[in-house]
Structures are given as C-alpha cells and as structure tokens.
C-alpha positions as CSV (number, residue, x, y, z in Angstrom):
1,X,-30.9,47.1,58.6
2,X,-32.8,44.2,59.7
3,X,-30.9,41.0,61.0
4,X,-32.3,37.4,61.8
5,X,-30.4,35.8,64.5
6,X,-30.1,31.6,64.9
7,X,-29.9,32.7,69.0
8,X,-29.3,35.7,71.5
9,X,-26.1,34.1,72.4
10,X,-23.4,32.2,70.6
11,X,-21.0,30.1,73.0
12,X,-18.1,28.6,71.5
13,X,-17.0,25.8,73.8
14,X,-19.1,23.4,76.2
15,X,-17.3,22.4,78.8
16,X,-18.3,23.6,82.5
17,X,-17.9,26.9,81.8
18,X,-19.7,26.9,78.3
19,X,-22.7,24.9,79.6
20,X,-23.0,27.1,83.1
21,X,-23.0,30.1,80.6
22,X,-25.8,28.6,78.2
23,X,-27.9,27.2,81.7
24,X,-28.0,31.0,83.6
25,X,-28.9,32.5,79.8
26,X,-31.5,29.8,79.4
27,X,-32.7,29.3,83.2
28,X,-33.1,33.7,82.7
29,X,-35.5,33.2,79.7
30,X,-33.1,34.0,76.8
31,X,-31.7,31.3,73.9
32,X,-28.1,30.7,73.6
33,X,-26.1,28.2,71.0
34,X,-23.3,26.2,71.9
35,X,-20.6,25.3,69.3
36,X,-18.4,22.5,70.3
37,X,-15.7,20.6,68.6
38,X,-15.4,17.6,70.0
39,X,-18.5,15.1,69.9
40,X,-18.0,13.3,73.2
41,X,-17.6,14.6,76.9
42,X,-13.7,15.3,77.8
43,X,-13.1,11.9,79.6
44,X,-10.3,13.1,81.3
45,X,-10.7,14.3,85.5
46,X,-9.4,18.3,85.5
47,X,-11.0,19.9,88.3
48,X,-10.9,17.8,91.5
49,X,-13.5,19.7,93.7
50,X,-16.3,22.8,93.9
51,X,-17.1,24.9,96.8
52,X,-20.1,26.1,98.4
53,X,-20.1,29.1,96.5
54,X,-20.0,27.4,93.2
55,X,-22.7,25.3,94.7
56,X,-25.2,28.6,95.2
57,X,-24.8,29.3,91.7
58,X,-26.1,25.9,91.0
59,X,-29.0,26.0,93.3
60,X,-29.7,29.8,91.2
61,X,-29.6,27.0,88.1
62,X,-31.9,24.8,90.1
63,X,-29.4,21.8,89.9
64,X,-27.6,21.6,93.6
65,X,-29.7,18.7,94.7
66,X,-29.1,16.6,91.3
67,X,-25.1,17.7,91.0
68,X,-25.0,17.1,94.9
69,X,-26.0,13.1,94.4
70,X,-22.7,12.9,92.2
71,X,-20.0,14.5,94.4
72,X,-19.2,13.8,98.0
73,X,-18.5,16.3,101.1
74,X,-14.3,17.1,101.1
75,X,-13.6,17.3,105.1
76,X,-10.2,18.5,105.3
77,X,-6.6,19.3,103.6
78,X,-3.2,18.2,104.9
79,X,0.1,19.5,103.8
80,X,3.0,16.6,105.0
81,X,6.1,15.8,104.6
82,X,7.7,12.0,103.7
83,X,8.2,11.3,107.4
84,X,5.0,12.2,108.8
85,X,5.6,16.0,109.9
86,X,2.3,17.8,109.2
87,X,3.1,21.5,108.0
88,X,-0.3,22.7,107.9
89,X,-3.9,21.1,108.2
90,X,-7.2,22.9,106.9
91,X,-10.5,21.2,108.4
92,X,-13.5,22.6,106.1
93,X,-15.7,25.0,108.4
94,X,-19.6,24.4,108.0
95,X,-21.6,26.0,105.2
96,X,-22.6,29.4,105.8
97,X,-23.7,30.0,102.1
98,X,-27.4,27.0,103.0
99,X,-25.0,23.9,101.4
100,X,-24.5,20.4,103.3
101,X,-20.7,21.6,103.2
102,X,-18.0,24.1,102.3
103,X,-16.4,21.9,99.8
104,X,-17.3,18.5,97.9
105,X,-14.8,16.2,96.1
106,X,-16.0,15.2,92.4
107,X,-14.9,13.6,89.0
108,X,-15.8,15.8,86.7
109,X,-16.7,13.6,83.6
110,X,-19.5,12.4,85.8
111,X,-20.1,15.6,87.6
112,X,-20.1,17.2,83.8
113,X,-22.9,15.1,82.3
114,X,-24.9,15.6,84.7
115,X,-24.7,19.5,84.1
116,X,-25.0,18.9,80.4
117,X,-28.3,16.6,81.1
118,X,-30.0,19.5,83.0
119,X,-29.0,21.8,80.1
120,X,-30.8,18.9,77.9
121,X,-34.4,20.0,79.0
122,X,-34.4,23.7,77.7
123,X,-35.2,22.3,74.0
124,X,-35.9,25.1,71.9
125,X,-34.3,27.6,74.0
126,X,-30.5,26.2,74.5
127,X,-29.3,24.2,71.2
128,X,-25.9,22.5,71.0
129,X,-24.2,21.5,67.5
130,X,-21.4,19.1,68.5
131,X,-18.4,18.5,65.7
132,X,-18.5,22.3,65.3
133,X,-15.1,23.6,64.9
134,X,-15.0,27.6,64.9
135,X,-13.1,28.9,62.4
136,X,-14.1,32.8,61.4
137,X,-15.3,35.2,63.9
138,X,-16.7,38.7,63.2
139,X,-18.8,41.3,64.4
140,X,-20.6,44.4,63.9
141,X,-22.7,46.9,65.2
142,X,-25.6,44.8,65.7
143,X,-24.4,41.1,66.2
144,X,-21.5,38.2,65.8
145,X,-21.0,35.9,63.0
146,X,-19.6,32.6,63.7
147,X,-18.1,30.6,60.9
148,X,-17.8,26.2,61.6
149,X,-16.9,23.7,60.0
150,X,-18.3,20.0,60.6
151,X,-15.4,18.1,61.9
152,X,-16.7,15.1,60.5
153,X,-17.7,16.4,56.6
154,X,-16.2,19.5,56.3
155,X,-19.3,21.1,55.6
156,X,-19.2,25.0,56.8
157,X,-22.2,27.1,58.4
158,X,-23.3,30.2,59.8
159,X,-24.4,31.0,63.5
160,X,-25.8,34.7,63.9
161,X,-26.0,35.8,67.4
162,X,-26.3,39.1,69.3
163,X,-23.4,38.7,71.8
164,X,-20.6,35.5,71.8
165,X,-19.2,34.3,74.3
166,X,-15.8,32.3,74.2
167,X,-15.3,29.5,76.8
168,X,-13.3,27.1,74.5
169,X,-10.0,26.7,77.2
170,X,-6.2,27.8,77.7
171,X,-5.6,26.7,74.0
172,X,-8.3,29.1,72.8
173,X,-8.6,30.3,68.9
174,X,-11.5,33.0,69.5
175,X,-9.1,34.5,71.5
176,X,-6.7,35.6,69.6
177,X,-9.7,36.6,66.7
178,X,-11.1,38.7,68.4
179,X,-7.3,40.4,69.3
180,X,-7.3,39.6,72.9
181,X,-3.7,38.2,73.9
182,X,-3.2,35.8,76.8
183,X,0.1,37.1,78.9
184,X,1.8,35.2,81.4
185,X,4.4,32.2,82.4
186,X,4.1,28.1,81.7
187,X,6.5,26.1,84.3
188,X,9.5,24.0,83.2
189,X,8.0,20.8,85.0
190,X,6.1,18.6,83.7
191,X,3.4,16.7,85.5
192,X,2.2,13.2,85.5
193,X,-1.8,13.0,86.8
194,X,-2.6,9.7,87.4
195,X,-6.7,8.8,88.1
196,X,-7.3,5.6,89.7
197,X,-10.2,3.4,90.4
198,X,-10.2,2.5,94.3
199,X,-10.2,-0.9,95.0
200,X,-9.8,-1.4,99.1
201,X,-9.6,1.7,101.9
202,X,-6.4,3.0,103.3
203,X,-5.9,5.0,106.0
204,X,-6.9,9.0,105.6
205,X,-8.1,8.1,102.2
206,X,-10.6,10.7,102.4
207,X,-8.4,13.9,103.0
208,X,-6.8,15.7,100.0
209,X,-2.9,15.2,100.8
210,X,-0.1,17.4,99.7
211,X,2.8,15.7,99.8
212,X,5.2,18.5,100.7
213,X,8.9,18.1,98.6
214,X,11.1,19.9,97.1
215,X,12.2,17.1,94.5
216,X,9.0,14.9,94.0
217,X,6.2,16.8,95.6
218,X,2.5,14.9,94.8
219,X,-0.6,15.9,95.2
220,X,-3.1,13.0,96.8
221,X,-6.7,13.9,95.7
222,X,-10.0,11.9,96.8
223,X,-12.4,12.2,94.2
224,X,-16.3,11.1,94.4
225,X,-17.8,7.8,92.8
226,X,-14.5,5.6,94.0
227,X,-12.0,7.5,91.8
228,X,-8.3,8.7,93.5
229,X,-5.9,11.0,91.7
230,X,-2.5,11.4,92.2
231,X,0.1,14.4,90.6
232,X,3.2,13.8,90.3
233,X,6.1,16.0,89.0
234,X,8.4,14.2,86.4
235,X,12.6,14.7,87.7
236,X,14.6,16.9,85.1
237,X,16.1,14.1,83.5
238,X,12.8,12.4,83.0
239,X,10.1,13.0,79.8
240,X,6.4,11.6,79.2
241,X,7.8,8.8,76.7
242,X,9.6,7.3,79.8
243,X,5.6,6.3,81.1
244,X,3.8,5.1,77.6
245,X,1.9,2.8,79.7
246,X,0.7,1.7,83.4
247,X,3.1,-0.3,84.0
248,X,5.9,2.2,83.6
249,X,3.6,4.7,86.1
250,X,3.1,2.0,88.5
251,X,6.6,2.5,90.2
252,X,5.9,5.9,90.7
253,X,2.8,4.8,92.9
254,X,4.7,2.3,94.8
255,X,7.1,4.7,96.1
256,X,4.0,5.9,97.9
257,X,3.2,3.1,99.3
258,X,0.3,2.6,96.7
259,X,-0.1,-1.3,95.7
260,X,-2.6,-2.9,92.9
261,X,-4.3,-4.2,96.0
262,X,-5.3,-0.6,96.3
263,X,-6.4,0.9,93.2
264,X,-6.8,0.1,89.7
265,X,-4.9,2.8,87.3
266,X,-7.5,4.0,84.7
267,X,-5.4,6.5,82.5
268,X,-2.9,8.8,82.9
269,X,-1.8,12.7,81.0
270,X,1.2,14.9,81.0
271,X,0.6,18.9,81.9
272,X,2.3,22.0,82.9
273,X,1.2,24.4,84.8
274,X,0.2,28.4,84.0
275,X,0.1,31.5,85.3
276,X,-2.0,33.2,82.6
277,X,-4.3,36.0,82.1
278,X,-5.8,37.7,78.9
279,X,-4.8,41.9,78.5
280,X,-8.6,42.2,77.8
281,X,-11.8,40.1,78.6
282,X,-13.7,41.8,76.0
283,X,-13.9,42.8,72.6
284,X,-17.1,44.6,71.7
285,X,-19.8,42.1,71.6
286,X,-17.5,39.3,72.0
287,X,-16.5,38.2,76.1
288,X,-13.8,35.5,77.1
289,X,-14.7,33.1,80.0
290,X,-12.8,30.6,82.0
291,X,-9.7,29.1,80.8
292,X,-9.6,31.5,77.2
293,X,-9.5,34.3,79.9
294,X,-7.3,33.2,83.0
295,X,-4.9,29.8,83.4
296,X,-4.1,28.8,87.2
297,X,-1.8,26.1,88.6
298,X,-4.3,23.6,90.1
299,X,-3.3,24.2,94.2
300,X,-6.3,26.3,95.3
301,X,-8.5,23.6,93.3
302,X,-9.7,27.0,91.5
303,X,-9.9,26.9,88.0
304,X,-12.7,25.5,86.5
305,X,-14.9,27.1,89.1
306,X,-13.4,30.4,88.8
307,X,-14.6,30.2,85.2
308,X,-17.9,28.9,86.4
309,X,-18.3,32.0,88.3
310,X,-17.2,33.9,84.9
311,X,-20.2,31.9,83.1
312,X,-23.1,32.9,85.9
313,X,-22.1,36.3,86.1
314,X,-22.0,37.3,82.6
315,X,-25.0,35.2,82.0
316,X,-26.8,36.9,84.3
317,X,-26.3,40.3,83.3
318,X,-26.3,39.4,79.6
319,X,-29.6,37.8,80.0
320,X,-31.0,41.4,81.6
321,X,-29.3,43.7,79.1
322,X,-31.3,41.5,76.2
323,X,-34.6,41.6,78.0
324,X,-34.2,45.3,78.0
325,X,-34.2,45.3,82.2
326,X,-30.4,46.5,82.1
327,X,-28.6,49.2,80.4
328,X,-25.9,48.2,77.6
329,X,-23.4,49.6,80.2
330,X,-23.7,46.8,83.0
331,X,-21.7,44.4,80.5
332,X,-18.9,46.7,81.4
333,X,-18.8,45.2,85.0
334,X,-17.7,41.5,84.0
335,X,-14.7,42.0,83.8
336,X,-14.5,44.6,86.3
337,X,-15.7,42.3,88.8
338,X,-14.3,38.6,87.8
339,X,-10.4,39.4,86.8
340,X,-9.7,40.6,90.4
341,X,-11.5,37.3,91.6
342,X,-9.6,35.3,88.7
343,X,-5.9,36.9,90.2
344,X,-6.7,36.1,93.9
345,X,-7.0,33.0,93.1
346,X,-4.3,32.6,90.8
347,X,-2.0,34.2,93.3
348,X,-3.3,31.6,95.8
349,X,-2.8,28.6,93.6
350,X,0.7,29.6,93.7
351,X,1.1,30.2,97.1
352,X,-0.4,26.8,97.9
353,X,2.1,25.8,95.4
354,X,5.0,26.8,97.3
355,X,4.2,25.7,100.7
356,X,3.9,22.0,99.0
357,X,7.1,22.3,96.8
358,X,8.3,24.2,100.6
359,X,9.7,27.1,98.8
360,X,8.3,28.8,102.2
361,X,7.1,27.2,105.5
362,X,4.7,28.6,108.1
363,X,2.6,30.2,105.6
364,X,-1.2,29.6,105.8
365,X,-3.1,31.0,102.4
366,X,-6.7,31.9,102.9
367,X,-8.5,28.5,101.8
368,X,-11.7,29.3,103.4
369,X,-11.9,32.6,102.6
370,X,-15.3,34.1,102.0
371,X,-17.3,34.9,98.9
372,X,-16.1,38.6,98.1
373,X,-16.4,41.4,94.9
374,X,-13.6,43.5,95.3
375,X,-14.6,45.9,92.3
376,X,-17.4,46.7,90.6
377,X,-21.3,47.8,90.4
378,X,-21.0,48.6,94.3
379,X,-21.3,51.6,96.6
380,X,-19.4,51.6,99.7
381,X,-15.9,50.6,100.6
382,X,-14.9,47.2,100.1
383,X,-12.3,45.9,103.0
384,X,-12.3,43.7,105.8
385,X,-15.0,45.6,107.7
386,X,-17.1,46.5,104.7
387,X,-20.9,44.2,104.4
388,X,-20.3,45.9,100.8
389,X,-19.2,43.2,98.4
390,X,-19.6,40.1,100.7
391,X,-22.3,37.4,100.1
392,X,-25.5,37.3,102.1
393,X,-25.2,33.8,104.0
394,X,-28.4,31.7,103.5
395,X,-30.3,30.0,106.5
396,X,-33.9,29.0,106.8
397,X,-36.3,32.2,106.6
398,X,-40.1,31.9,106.8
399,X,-41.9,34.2,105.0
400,X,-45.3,35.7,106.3
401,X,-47.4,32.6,104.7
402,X,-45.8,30.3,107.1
403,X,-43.6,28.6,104.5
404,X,-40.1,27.5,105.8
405,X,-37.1,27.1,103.1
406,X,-33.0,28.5,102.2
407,X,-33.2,32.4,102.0
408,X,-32.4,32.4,98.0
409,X,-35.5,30.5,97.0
410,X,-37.8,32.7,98.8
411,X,-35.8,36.0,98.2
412,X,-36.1,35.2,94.3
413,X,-33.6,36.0,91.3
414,X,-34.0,39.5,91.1
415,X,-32.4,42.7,93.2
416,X,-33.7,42.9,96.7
417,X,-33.2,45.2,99.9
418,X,-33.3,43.5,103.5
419,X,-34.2,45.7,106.6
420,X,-33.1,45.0,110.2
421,X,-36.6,44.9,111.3
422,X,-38.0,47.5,109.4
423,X,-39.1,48.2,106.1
424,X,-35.9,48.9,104.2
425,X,-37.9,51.5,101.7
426,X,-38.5,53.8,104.5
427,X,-34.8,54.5,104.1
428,X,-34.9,55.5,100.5
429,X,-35.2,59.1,99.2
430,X,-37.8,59.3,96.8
431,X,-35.3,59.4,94.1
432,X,-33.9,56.3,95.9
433,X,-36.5,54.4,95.7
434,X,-37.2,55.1,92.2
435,X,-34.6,54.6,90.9
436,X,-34.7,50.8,93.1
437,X,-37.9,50.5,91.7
438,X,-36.8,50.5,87.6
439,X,-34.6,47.2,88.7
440,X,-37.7,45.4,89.7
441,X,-36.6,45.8,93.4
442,X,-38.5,44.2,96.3
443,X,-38.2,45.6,99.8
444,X,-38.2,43.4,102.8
445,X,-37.8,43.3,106.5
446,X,-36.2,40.7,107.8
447,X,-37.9,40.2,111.6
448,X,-36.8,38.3,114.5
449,X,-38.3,34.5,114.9
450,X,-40.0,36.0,118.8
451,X,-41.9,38.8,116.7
452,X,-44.9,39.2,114.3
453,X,-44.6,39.7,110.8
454,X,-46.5,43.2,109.9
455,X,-47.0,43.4,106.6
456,X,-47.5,40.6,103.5
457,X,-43.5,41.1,102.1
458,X,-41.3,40.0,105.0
459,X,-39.0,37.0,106.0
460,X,-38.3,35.9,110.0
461,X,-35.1,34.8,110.5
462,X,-35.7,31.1,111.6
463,X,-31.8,30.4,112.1
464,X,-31.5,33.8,114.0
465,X,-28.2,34.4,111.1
466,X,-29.2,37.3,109.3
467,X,-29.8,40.2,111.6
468,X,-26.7,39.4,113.8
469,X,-25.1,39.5,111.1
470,X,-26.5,42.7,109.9
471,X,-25.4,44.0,113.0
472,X,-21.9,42.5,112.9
473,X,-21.5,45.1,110.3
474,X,-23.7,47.7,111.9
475,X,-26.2,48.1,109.4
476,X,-29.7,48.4,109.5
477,X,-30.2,47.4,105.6
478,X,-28.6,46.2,102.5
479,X,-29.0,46.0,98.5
480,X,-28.4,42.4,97.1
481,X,-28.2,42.0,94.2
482,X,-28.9,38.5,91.9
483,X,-26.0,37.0,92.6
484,X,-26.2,37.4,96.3
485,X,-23.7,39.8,97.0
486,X,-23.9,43.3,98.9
487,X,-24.3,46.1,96.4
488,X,-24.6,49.4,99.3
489,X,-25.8,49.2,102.5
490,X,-27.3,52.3,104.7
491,X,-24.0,53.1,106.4
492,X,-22.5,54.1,103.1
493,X,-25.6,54.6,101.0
494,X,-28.1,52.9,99.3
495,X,-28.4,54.6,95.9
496,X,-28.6,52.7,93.1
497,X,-24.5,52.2,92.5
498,X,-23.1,53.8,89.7
C-alpha cells in the first residue's frame, strides 16, 4: 500500500522542545511539521537559565553565537538564610564543553523567538501551522495520522507523517492517546512567580539567590535583557485570589527589601510543583519529549533543557533511521538513554529543593556535574572512572590544513574515532572496522601541538586538553558518537556497541 506523507515528522507542540526537535530533523536533511495551538509565543518566563551542555547542542544547530547575544553568563548560586548565614555557595567553573561559560541566565520569550527565527529559514523543509489544536491520533504500520482542528474556524485537517513526536507539555493530550500514563506527585503549595523589569542595581543582583526558609522560602533569579524573577510560596491560609493584581504582590516584595525604585512588576502566575514521569516514552511510531514525558520542580533549573536534550537526541537518530543510515532498532535507545538523565535531574531538583525549604543542611547536590549517559548504545562500564558515556570536552584543534577552530566543527556531525597519537583504525579488527565503516566513521589521531601531523585526517591538540585527558582515563582511543559522548573506548572495546 502506497502512502503520501505532508512530512517525515509530525511534532505536536512548539515550544523549546518542539522547535529543537523540528531544527536537529531539519538542520539533518529531513522535513518535520509542527502543530501548535496557540498562535503567539508563550509570554510568560518558565525556564530561568541553560547550561553549556544545552549550549553544544545549539552550536550542533548552528545557533550558539545568535542565542548567546540574548542570554548573559550566570556566575554563581547562593543558598542564605534571612540573616545573612550563607548555607552553601556554587561559583560556576569555566567551560570545558568550547562555551564562554558553564551556565547563562535568560528570559525565555526572548530567548524562544530567537530559536523559532532560526527554525524560520528551513522553508520547505520545517513547516509550522499555528491555531492547530490536535484532536485524533492514530497510527499504523507505516505512518501517524494527526487529526486538528483550526482554533480560530473550526475547520478540521489531516497531517500524514512517518513518526510523531509529542512535545505539547505537563498538561499533554497526545499522551494519554497514544496510552502512555504520566505517574507521579503535585505539591500542596502553591507558588507565586513574580517577573520584574529592573529599574536601578542592588547589591549581588547578578547571583541566583535561594532564600533558604522553612515558611516563606524564595527563589531570587537574575534573568538576561534587564528582567528579575522572584518565587514565592503562598502561606497555607493564603490562595491566588488574595493577589488579583500588583499591588496586592507588591508587599510580598517589600518584605525582601524590594522597592518600586527597584523594579518594575510586569506580570505575575500561580504553579505547583511535579514530580512526574510517563510509564512509557513510546508508543510505536509515536515518542513523548520534554514536559509530556517528565515534570520537575524548577531547583536544578532543569526542565526545559532536559527536554531540549530529549528533542536533539531523538532528532538525531530519527533523522538517521529515515535516511536509511540507522537501523529501525536505534529508536529504541531514546528512551533508554534520556529517562535516566530526566530522574537525575528530577531527583536533584528536589534535593536542591530541600536544602532551600532546609528540610536538610550540609548537603551539597552535584550542580556542576558533568555531561554523562548512564545507559544506552554504549560498550564499556559506565561509573566514575569509565571515559565510556562522558562528553568529549571541546578546545581549539588544528587540523592538518592549518585551520584553527572548537573540536565539534572540525570533527563534523557524524561518528568518529580519536587516537592518542596514532591512527585509531590500526586498533580495529577487520570486522571492527567494518562494521565502523557502515556508520560513515572517520578515524583520526589526535597529535601533540610539538609534533607533525602524518597523514591528511588528523587534529593537533592546540589547547593540549584532549590527550591528557585521554590519558586521565588511560586510553589510547575512543568512539564518539554525534552527540559527543563516548560510545567504547580500547580499554573496554571498540566494537560497534550493541
């Protein structure tokens, strides 16, 4: 039976993680559809901040440097009490991953557009039909069908696609088509988030500030392009209508010591927070992303680029498997790689969340901790002394033209093996290499800046950063795959992973 499709990939939803899936799909040469309901960009600030690791997936995209003009470097966290005590302080280390910092503050309306201007200049090849409400999804052996309705006339369509993707948030309806359930708690509080224009400059403006409390705990965000944020927790007896305005909100900013010689209040919204995660990411052709797969309390500043990293990775490997370069099978490592990411930082979000409400003291969660795949298409162990499922930091490599730039944009897109000096194929088997070779491989030494290159496929390690830390790990090569992690590394193998 022969089908017509309207686009490889239908995504229902466009927020971040909708338009980061329907970028890596387009940016990897296939055409994606985006339905979303609303007709206008969510005005409302969600996420507060992205990390350098969110940041190499847009420099994959080719957007850092335009999405970089929008945010602002975030230099440290404080957790504090009312009368001064610090409890814990977190000063952002430098960039190992080639970004001007480990984390940036940003307001995400602005921050958004941006992302949904670069996915503008696809045309043909990424198409968007705002005022698309979803209402019927169904599949079969060879495709999805995706029912809308115009939410201005009523008038209902079709979209035929191969796969779907649903990134349409927490209060998802695919979800629930498709016969994924989403398990988990919502807390009793209610919170009040409060985004501000800045008017004047206090003192430690620029830190992110936990007010640590156990009654009225707030959260004290800097966010890029002159916008504050503060989140406050309403008291038991309290309810939204008790705030219909700014002027009833005000007081709650005073208490702080926050004046209208300081800020200007530009709106304000009620939420609770969730601890949330669907039984299954998948249902045949159809995949959940972001918040329709996982919902996280906000502490670990987490959630929106947790399902970014949802959106690149399945877009990735979706992209492959329809350009025939992958088998069918590597769709089964989504999930198998991003829902142990998704609970570590859901588990950190609400240990972050106890230290500020100080449910426990003397407790320091992981903030800076590395890039890391804990499960999936790897070979090797995968624990603090594994290279195996850590990403390859990027400094300035040369290659053996004399050209100078970050390691991803002259490693390429594609799988790649790095050798401590020598020619990483001369490790293979036969079988090995073959086997490398049906991915589209290249094979690279990486040499020391005081040596020659010695053949026309090399990199020299101009920041002298890769080969130590090769041989942190004691290995002599490594797999990488697109996304810049360690698949195997000669120590424990390097056959293709299962």
């Amino acid at each position: 039976m022969t089908h017509s499709y309207d686009a490889d990939v239908a995504l229902v939803g466009y927020g971040p993680t909708g338009v980061i899936a329907a970028l890596t799909l387009a940016r990897n040469g296939v055409s994606a559809m985006a339905l979303e309901r609303d007709k206008d960009l969510y005005p409302r600030a969600r996420a507060v901040t992205v990390d350098d690791w969110t940041m190499r997936i847009f420099q994959d995209l080719g957007i850092d440097e335009r999405v970089e003009k929008k945010i602002e470097p975030q230099r440290a966290l404080r957790w504090i009490t009312y009368d001064g005590t610090q409890l814990m302080r977190v000063d952002r280390p430098r960039s190992e991953l080639g970004c001007s910092a480990r984390a940036f503050n940003i307001y995400q309306p602005t921050m958004e557009a941006e992302l949904r201007a670069a996915a503008q200049e696809y045309g043909d090849r990424l198409t968007v039909r705002y005022g698309a409400e979803v209402t019927e999804l169904t599949q079969d052996a060879d495709g999805v069908t995706v029912t809308t309705e115009d939410t201005a006339t009523g008038e209902r369509g079709t979209v035929r696609a191969r796969y779907a993707i649903c990134a349409d948030g927490g209060s998802s309806t695919t979800r629930g088509r498709v016969g994924c359930r989403l398990l988990g708690d919502t807390g009793d509080v209610t919170w009040v988030v409060i985004d501000c224009r800045v008017k004047r400059w206090w003192p430690d403006r620029d830190t992110l500030t936990f007010w640590s409390d156990r009654e009225r705990p707030v959260v004290d965000i800097p966010l890029s392009a002159g916008n504050h944020r503060w989140e406050i927790p309403l008291l038991p007896h309290e309810t939204p209508a008790d705030y219909p305005t700014s002027a009833e909100v005000w007081p709650l900013l005073e208490a702080l010591g926050v004046t209208p010689d300081d800020v200007e209040i530009h709106q304000h919204a009620f939420y609770k927070h969730h601890v949330r995660m669907a039984d299954t990411w998948r249902s045949g052709r159809v995949f959940l992303a972001g918040d329709a797969a996982h919902l996280m309390p906000p502490w670990a500043g987490a959630g929106m680029q947790t399902g970014i990293r949802d959106a690149h990775d399945l877009g990735w490997k979706l992209a492959r498997v329809l350009k025939g370069e992958l088998p069918a099978s590597w769709l089964d490592t989504y999930e198998t790689e991003r829902r142990p990411s998704a609970t570590f930082y859901t588990e950190l979000a609400v240990a972050l969340g106890q230290v500020i409400k100080q449910e426990v003291t003397g407790v320091e969660p992981p903030l800076n901790a590395d890039p890391l795949l804990r499960d999936g298409w790897l070979r090797g162990p995968v624990d603090g002394h594994s290279i195996v499922g850590r990403m390859v930091p990027q400094p300035v490599v040369g290659n053996t033209a004399g050209r100078t730039s970050r390691l991803d944009t002259l490693l390429g897109s594609g799988f790649a093996l790095l050798g401590d000096d020598t020619d990483p194929a001369a490790l293979l088997t036969p079988e090995e290499k073959a086997a490398w070779d049906a991915l589209g491989a290249r094979y690279l030494a990486v040499r020391p800046k005081s040596a020659r290159t010695q053949g026309p496929d090399e990199l020299v390690d101009l920041d002298e950063v890769l080969l130590p830390w090769l041989r942190g790990f004691g290995v002599r090569a490594v797999a990488v795959r697109p996304d810049k992690f360690v698949a195997a590394a000669d120590t424990s193998g390097l056959a293709v992973p299962a």
